[in-house]
N, C-alpha and C positions, 0 to 999 in steps of 0.2 A: 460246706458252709464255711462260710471265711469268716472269724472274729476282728473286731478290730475293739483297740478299749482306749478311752478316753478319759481321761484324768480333766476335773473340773476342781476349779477354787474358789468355787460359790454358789449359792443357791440360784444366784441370774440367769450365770453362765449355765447351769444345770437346764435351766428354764425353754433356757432360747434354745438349747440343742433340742432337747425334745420337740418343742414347738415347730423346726424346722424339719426335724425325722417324720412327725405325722405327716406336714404338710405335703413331705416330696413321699409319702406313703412307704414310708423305709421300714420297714417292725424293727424293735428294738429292744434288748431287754437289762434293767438295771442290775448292777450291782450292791446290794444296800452290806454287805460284809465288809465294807474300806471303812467305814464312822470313824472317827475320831473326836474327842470330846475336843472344844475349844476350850481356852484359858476361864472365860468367864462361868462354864459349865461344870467346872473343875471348882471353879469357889463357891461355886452354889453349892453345890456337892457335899463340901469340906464342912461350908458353915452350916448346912440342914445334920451332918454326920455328929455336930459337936452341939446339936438341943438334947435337950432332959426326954431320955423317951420318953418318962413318966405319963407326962402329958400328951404323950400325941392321941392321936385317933386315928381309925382305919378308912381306909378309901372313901366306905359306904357311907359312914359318918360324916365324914368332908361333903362329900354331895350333899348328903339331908341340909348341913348348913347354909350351904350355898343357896340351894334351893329356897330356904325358909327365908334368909337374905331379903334375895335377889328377884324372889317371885316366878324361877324358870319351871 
């Protein structure tokens, strides 16, 4: 089995390789271990790390809200 690894710089360019791997029937298999946080994911990060946890609430609790919201 021959490897070959391809380094992509976006979610497009991710897109269209695979798209183009089904098409010519190629099997393929990802690597999802390379992640890297972006800049922007990094200040989300910072600024949810620096609320009062006080206040927060757990997963399940965010959905009930959402739900009651949103009507899903």
């Amino acid at each position: 089995m021959t490897q070959i690894i391809i380094n992509l710089s976006n979610k497009e360019e991710e897109t269209f390789v695979e798209t183009f791997l089904k098409k010519m029937k190629i099997s393929f298999e990802k690597n999802e271990d390379d992640f890297e946080l972006t800049g922007e994911m990094k200040r989300v990060i910072d600024e949810a790390l620096k609320q009062d946890r006080s206040t927060a609430v757990d997963g399940k609790e965010s959905l009930k809200r959402i739900r009651a919201k949103y009507g899903l």
